[in-house]
PARO-577179 format. One line per 2 residues: number of its first residue (from 1); their letters; for each residue x, y, z of C-alpha. Coordinates in steps of 0.25 Angstrom, whole numbers, plus 5000, padded with zeros to 4 digits. Layout:
BEGIN
NUM	A	X Y Z ~ ...
This chain:
BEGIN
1	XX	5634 5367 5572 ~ 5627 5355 5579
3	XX	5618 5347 5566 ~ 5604 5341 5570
5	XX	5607 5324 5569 ~ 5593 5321 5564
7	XX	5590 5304 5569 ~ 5591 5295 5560
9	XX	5578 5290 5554 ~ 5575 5275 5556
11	XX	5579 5267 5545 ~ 5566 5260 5538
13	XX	5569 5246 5531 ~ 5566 5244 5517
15	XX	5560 5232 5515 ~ 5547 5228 5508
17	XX	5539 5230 5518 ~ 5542 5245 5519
19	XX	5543 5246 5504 ~ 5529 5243 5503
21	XX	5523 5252 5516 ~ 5531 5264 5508
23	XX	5525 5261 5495 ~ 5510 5262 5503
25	XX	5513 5273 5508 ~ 5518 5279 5497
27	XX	5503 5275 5490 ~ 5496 5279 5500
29	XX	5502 5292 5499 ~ 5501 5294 5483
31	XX	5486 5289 5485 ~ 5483 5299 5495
33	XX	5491 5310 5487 ~ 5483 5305 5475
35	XX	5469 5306 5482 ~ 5472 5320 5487
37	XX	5475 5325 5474 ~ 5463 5319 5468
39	XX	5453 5327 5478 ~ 5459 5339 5475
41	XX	5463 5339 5460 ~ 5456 5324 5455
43	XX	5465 5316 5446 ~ 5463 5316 5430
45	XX	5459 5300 5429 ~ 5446 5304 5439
47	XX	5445 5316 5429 ~ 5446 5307 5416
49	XX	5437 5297 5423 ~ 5426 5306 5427
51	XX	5425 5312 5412 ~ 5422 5298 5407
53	XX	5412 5293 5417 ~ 5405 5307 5415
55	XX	5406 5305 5400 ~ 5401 5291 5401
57	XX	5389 5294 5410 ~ 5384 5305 5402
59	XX	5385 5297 5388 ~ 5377 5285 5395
61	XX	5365 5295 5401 ~ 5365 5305 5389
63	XX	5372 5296 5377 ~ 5372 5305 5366
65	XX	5369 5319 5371 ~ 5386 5322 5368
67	XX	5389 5325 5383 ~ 5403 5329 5384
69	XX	5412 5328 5399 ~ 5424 5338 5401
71	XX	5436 5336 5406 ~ 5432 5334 5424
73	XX	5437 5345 5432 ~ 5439 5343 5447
75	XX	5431 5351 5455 ~ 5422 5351 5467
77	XX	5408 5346 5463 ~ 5396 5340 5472
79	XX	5404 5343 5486 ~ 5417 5338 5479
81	XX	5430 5338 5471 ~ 5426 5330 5459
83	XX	5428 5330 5444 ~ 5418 5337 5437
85	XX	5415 5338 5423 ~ 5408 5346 5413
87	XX	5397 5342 5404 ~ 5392 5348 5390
89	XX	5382 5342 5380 ~ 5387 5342 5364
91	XX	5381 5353 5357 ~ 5372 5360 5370
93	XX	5377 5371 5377 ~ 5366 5370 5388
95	XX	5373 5356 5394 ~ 5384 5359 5403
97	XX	5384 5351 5417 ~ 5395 5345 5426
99	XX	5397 5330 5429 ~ 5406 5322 5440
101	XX	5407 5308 5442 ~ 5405 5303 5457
103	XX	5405 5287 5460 ~ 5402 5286 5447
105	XX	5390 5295 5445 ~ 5390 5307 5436
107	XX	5384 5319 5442 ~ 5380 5331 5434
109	XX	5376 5345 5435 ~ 5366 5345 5423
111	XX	5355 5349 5432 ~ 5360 5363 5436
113	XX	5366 5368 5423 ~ 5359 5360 5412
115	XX	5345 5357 5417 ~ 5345 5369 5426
117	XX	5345 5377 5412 ~ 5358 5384 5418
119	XX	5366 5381 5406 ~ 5358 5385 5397
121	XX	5354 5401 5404 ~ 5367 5402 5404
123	XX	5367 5400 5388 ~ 5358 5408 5385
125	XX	5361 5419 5394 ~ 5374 5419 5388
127	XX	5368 5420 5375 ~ 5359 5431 5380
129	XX	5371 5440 5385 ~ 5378 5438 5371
131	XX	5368 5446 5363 ~ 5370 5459 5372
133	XX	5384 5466 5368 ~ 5388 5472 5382
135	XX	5397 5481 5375 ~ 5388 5488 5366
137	XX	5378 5487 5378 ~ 5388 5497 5385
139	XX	5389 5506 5374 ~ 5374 5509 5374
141	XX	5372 5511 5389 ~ 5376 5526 5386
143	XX	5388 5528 5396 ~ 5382 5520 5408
145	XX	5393 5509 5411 ~ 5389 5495 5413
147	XX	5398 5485 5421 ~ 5386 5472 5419
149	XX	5379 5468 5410 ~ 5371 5456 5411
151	XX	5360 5447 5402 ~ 5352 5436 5409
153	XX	5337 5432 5411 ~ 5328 5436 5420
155	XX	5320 5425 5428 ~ 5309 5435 5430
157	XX	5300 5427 5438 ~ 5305 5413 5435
159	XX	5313 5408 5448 ~ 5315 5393 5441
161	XX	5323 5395 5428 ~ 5335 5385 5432
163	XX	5326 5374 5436 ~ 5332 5360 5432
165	XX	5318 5353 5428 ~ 5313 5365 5420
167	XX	5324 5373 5415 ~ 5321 5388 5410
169	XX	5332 5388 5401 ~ 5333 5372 5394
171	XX	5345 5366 5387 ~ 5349 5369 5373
173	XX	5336 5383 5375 ~ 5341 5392 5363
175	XX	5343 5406 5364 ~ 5332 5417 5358
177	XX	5333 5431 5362 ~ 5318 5431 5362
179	XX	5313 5420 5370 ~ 5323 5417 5382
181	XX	5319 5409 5395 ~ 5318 5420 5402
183	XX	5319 5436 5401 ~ 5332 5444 5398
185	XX	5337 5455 5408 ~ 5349 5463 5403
187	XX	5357 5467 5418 ~ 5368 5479 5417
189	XX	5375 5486 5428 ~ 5379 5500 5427
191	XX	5388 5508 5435 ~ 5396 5523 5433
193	XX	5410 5523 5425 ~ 5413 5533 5437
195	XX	5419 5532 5451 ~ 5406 5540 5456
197	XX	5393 5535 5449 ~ 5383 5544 5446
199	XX	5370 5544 5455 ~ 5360 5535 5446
201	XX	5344 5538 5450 ~ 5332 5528 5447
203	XX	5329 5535 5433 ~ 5344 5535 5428
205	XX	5346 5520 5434 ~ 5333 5517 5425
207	XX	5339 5524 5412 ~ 5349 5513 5414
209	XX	5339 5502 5414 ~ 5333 5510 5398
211	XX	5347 5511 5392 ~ 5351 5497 5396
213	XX	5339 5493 5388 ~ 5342 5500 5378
215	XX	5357 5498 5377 ~ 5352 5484 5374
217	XX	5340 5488 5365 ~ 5354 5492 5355
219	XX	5358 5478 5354 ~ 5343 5474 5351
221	XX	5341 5467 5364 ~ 5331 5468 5373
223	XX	5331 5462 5386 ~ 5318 5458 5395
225	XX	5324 5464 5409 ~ 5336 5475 5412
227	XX	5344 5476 5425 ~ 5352 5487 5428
229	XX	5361 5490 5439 ~ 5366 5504 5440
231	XX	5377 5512 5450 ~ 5374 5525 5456
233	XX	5382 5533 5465 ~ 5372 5532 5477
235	XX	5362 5520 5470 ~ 5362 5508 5464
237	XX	5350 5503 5454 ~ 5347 5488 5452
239	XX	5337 5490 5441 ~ 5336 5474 5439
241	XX	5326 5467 5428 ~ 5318 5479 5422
243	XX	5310 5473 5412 ~ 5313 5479 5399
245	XX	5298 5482 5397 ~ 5300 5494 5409
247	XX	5313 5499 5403 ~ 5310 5511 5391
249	XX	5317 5510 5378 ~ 5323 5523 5379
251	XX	5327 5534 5392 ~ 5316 5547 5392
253	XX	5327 5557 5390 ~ 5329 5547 5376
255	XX	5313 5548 5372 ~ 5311 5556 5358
257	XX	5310 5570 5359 ~ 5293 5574 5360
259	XX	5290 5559 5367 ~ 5283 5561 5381
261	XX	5294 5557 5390 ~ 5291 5548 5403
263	XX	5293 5561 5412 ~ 5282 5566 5404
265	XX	5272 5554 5405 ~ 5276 5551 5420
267	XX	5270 5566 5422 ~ 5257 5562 5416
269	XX	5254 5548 5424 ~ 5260 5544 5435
271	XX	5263 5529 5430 ~ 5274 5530 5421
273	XX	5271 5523 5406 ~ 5278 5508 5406
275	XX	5290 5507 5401 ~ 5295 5523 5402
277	XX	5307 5526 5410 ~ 5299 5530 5420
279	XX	5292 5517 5423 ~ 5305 5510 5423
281	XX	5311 5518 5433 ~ 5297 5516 5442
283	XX	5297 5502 5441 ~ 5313 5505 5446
285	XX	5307 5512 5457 ~ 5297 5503 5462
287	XX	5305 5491 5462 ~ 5315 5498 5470
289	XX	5304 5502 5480 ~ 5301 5487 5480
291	XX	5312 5483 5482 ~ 5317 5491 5493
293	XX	5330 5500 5492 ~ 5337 5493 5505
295	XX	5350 5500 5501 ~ 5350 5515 5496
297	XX	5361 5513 5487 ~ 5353 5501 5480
299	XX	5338 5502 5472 ~ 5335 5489 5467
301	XX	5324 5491 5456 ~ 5323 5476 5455
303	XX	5311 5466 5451 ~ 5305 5462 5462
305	XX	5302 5447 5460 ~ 5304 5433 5468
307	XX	5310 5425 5456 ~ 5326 5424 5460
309	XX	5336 5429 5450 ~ 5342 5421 5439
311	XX	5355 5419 5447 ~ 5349 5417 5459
313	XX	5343 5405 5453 ~ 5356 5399 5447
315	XX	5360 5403 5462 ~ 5350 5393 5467
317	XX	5352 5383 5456 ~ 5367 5382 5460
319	XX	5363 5379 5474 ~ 5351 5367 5470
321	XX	5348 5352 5469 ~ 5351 5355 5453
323	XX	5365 5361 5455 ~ 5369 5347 5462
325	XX	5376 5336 5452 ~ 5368 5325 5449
327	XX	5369 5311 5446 ~ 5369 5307 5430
């Protein structure tokens, strides 16, 4: 068996010359190694520098105000891989922000979580959501099987609650049960336990909406707004932002024995008496008439109203001049 002769490779001269072009090459080659790997994953003496020039800034703009800088994570910020860092006030929960440092210039995201009033909605609906006990919430629903259950405001007709030069919900706002920025809507979803649903009608998709209240009535809560979402076989009911005030205490079939039922006062007038079950489920059939029934498995029984939900507005703000880092 014949081996391959591979040529001899020319013979390069070690002099100084030669020595010297190696060693730049070498250089350029750990330089450029070195600049790679700091696009992709930074270096921890950028990281350690950004943290000071941020602390620094901040004690020169807001000396005193005990602004602490965290530990800079590189991440893509303003178009870029950069290092970012987060930034909390001493003793205020409500000042949370992130800072990077480019050319020497601090940029800040103060405007969209701290003077939007972001931080701060998200305190207090967290505070909000702590007082309901989901579990004993489920227990009194009388069999029907929750899979959501949500507390949040309502913006009702109010379509600038997040805006940065007068913020709805301010820094260091306390929390009182009875005077919040804005009303309370308690949300649920229900659906069947079994493989086939049950078909659900207007009244029975309306009873959920007087025992949801009432499941809560038995924590000694009461919310200004209930939503529900209920499964049926054939039929799905959003019943969204019912104001408590059209939701009765108590199901007919529950009245004392000897009380004139709703069926009864219905027979007499043709406009049922506020606040009865059966006005509830015509202010649910009138908005569904509104709104339309575009798909036969869907009635939407919700408010018609031109203010934009509460997270289509932290939708907008994401995507605003505020959400953008600003210069310090």
């Amino acid at each position: 068996m014949n081996k391959i002769k591979w040529p001899d490779l020319p013979q390069i001269r070690r002099t100084p010359l030669t020595r010297i072009a190696a060693a730049l090459v070498a250089l350029v080659l750990i330089v450029g190694l070195v600049l790679i790997v700091d696009q992709q994953v930074g270096n921890p003496f950028s990281a350690r520098w950004t943290v000071h020039a941020i602390n620094d800034a901040l004690q020169a703009t807001y000396p005193g105000e005990g602004y602490v800088v965290g530990n800079a994570r590189y991440t893509y910020a303003d178009g870029k891989h950069r290092y970012v860092c987060p930034v909390y006030q001493t003793g205020e929960d409500d000042v949370g922000f992130s800072a990077y440092l480019s050319s020497g210039q601090v940029y800040t995201n103060r405007s969209l979580t701290v003077d939007s009033g972001l931080n701060t909605f998200n305190r207090l609906r967290n505070e909000l959501a702590r007082q309901l006990d989901t579990s004993q919430l489920c227990r009194d629903l009388k069999g029907r099987s929750p899979y959501e259950t949500t507390l949040t405001f309502y913006p009702e007709n109010n379509d600038q609650v997040f805006e940065s030069q007068n913020p709805l919900f301010r820094v260091g706002m306390e929390f009182f049960a009875d005077d919040l920025p804005l009303p309370t809507v308690l949300y649920t979803g229900f659906h069947s336990a079994d493989r086939e649903p049950p078909e659900v009608n207007l009244e029975e998709a309306a009873a959920y909406l007087v025992t949801l209240k009432q499941a809560a009535a038995n924590q000694g809560l009461a919310y200004d707004y209930y939503s529900a979402t209920i499964y049926g076989r054939n039929t799905t009911w959003l019943l969204l932002d019912v104001p408590a005030e059209a939701i009765p205490d108590q199901l007919p079939e529950e009245n004392a024995a000897g009380e004139e039922t709703d069926s009864e006062t219905a027979a007499e007038s043709t406009t049922p008496e506020p606040g009865s079950f059966d006005a509830l489920v015509a202010l649910l059939q009138k908005r569904i008439t509104q709104n339309g029934q575009t798909s036969p498995a869907v009635a939407d029984a919700s408010p018609a109203t031109g203010a934009r939900s509460l997270s289509e507005q932290r939708f907008a703000l994401l995507y605003s001049e505020d959400s953008r880092f600003q210069p310090l």
